[in-house]
C-alpha positions in Angstrom: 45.4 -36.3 -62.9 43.0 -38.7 -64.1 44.8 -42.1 -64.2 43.8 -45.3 -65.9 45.6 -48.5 -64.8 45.1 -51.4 -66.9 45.8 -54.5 -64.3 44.6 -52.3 -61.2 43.6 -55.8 -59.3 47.1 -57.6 -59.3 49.8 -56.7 -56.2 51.2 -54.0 -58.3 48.0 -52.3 -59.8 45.5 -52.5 -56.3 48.8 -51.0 -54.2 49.4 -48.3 -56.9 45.3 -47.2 -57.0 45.8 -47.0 -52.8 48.8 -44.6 -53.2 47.5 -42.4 -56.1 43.9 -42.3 -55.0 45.5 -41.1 -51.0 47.7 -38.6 -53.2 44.5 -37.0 -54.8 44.3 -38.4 -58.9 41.4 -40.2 -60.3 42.2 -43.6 -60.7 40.3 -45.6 -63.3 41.4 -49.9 -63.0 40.6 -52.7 -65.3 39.2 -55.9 -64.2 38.5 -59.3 -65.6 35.4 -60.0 -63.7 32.3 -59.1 -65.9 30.3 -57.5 -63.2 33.0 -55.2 -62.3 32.1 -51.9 -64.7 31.2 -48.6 -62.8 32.8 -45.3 -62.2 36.1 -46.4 -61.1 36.1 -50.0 -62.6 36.1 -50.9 -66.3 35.8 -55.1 -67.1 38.0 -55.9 -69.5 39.4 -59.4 -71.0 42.8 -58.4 -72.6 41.7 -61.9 -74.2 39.7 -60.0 -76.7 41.6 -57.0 -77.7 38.8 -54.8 -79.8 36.1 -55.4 -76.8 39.3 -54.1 -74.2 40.0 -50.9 -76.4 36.5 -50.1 -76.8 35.8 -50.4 -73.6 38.8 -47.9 -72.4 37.7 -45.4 -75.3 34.2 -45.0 -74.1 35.5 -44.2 -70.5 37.0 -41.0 -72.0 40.3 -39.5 -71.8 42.8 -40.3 -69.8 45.7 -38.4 -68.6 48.1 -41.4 -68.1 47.7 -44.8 -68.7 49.7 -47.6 -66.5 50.2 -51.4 -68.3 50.0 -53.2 -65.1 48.2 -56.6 -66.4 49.4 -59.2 -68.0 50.8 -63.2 -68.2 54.2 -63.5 -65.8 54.3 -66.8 -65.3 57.1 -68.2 -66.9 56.1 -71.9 -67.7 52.5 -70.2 -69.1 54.6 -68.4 -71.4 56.8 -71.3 -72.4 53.4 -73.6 -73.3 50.9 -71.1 -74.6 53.0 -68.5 -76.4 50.5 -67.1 -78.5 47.5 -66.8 -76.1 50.2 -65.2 -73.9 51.6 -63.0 -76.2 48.1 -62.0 -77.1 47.9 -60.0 -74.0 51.5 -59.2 -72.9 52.6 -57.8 -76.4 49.6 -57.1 -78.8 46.4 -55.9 -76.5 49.2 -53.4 -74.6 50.3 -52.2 -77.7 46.6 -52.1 -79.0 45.6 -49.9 -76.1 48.6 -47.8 -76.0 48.1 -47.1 -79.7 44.6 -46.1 -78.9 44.6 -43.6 -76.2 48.0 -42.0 -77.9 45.2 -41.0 -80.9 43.0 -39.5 -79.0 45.3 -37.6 -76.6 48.8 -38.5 -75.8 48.5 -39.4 -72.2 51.7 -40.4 -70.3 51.7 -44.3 -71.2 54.2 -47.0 -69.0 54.4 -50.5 -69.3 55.4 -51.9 -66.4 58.4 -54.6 -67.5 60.9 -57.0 -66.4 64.4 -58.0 -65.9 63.9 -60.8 -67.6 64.5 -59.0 -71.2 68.0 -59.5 -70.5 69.6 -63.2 -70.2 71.0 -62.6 -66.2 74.8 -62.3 -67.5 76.3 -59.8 -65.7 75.0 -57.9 -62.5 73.7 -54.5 -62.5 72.4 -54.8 -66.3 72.3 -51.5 -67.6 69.4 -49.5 -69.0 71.2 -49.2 -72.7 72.2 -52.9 -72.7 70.8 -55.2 -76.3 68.0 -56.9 -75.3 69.1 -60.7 -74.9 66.1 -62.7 -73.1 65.8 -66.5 -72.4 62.4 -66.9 -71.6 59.0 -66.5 -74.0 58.0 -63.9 -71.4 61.2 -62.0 -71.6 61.1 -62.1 -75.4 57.2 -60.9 -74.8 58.0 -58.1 -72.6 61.1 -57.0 -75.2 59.1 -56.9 -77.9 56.4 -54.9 -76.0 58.9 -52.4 -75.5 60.3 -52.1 -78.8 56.8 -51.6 -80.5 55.2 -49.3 -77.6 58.6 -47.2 -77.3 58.1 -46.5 -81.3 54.6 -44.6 -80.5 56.5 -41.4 -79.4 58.0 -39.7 -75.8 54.4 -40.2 -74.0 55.4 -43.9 -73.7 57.9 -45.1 -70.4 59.1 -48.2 -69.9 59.6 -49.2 -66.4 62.1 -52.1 -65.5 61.8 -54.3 -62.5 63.9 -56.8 -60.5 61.7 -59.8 -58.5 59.1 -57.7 -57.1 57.8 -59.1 -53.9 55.1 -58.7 -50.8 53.6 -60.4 -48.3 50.9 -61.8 -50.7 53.6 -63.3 -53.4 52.7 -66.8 -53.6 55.7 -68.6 -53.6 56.6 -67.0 -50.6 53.1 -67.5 -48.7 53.6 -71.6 -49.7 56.8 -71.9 -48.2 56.0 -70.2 -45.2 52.7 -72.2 -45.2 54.9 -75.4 -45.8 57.7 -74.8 -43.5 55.7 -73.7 -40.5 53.9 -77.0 -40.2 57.7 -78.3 -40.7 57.3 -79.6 -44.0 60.4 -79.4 -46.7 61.0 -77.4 -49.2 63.5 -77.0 -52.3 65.0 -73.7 -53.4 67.2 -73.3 -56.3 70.8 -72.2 -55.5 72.5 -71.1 -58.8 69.1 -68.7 -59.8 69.8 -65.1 -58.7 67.0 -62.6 -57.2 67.1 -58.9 -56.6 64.0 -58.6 -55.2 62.2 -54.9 -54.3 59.5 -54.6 -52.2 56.3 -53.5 -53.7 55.6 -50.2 -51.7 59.3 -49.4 -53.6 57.8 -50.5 -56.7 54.8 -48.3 -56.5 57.1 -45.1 -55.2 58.8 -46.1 -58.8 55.8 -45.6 -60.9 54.3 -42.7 -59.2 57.7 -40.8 -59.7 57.9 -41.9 -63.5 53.7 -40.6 -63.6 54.4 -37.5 -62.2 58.6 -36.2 -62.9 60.1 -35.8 -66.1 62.0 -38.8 -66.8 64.3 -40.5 -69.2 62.2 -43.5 -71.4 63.1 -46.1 -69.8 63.8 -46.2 -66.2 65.2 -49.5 -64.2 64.8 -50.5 -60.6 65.9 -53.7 -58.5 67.4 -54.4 -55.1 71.2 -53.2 -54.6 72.6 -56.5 -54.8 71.9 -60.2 -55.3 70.8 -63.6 -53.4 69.5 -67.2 -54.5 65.9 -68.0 -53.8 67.7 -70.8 -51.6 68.9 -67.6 -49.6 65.6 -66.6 -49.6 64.0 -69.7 -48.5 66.1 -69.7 -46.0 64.6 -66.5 -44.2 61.4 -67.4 -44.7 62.0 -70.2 -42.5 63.5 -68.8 -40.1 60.3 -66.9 -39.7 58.4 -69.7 -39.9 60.7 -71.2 -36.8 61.8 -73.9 -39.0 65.2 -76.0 -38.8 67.2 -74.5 -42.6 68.0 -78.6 -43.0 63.6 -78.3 -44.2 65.3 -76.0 -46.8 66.8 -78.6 -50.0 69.4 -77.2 -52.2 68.1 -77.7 -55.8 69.8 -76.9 -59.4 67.9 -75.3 -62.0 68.5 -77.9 -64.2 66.9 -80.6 -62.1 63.7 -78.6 -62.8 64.2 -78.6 -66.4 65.2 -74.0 -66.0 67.8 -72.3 -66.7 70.6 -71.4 -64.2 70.5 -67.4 -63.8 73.6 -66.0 -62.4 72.8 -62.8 -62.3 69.7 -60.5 -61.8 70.3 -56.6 -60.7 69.6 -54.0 -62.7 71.8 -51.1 -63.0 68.6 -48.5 -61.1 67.6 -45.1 -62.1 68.5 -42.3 -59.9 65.5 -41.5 -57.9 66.1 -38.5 -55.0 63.7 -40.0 -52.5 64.0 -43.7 -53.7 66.7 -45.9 -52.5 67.9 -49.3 -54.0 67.6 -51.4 -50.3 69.6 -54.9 -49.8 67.9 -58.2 -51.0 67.9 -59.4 -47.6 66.0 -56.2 -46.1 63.2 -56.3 -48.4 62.5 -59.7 -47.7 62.3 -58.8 -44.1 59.7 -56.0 -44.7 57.9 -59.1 -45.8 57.9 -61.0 -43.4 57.3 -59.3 -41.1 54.2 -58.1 -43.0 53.3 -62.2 -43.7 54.0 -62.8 -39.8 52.0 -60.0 -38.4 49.0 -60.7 -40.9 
């Protein structure tokens, strides 16, 4: 299968290409830098939407296309929603819309728990979109407009998705090892995955028969204080480094809840917050 994944340099994208390219497809990625264009690297700026799609179209067909890239940061969102929305929304659709023309590949946007407002645990797949965020009303509408091109198109929904290089993670570790303090909120849920689960996700939805849209988080819930408090215990720090802090006091919104109701996968488990993050850390610890 020749594969094209639009993002292939971010945690998600550059584990993906490992797992496919090991599991014998072709695997085209997009990157930003300008000098990056060869066999198995297109450059493209989702910035500039008619250079990105004619870039992808002169690399041939594909037989699946993965929407990997994009703007997740939250506050980035929140300030610049139209240079945001620019590349989470339009230049996925644009693509999508593209390739679909020429030969309906297989097309999934990778999306996000944060469509929904964090209500109620275990947020089902069916459930009216209700987000909070800029980027949650991003990645909603990306969904609504790429789900109207036709059955080729997936949509597959994550929980926090976390590794050993997720930044927030890598700071605190950083900061509590040299036993500085830290602040965690305590009333804003998690259900993170680790991202070898993630990419076990995607390959099943590239290569199975699935429903549209498939979900995927943790089986249950913590607080990133919760989590914080792990990662110093790995980083042989006292929890008193690790400062209870309300969501509100940073100007966010509380979010109670963050599960997702997961897809049915036969060799793909939802695992315990708690045991992801210690896949982690062990892989932060040992690197």
């Amino acid at each position: 299968m020749r594969v094209l994944i639009v993002g292939g340099t971010g945690v998600i994208g550059s584990s993906l290409q490992k797992i496919l390219t090991k599991n014998g497809h072709e695997v085209v990625i997009t990157s930003r830098k300008s000098s990056a264009t060869n066999d198995s690297t297109l450059s493209v700026n989702l910035e500039n939407i008619r250079d990105s799609v004619q870039t992808i179209r002169n690399a041939e067909n594909f037989d699946a296309v993965i929407l990997s890239a994009g703007v997740s940061s939250i506050r980035a969102c929140r300030v610049n929603p139209e240079s945001t929305s620019l590349v989470n929304v339009e230049a996925q659709v644009a693509i999508a819309r593209e390739l679909l023309s020429i030969n309906q590949p297989k097309t999934i946007l990778i999306s996000s728990n944060r469509v929904f407002d964090g209500a109620t645990e275990r947020t089902k797949i069916k459930s009216t979109y209700s987000p909070t965020t800029e980027y949650g009303r991003q990645k909603s509408q990306a969904e609504t407009e790429l789900l109207s091109l036709g059955s080729s198109v997936k949509i597959v929904r994550f929980s926090k998705v976390i590794s050993e290089h997720t930044a927030l993670i890598v700071d605190w570790f950083s900061k509590l090892s040299s036993n500085e303090k830290i602040s965690a909120f305590v009333d804003m849920a998690i259900s993170p995955i680790t991202v070898d689960d993630a990419v076990n996700v995607i390959e099943h939805v590239l290569v199975a028969e699935c429903e549209s849209v498939v979900q995927f988080s943790a089986a249950d819930e913590i607080s990133f204080f919760d989590l914080a408090c792990v990662v110093a215990n790995y980083a042989k720090s006292p929890i008193s480094n690790v400062i209870r802090q309300l969501a509100e006091d940073a100007g966010d919104n509380a979010i109670p809840h963050s599960s997702l109701e997961s897809s049915v996968f036969a060799s793909i488990k939802p695992m315990p917050s708690l045991h992801s993050v210690h896949k982690i850390m062990e892989k932060l610890t040992k690197s």
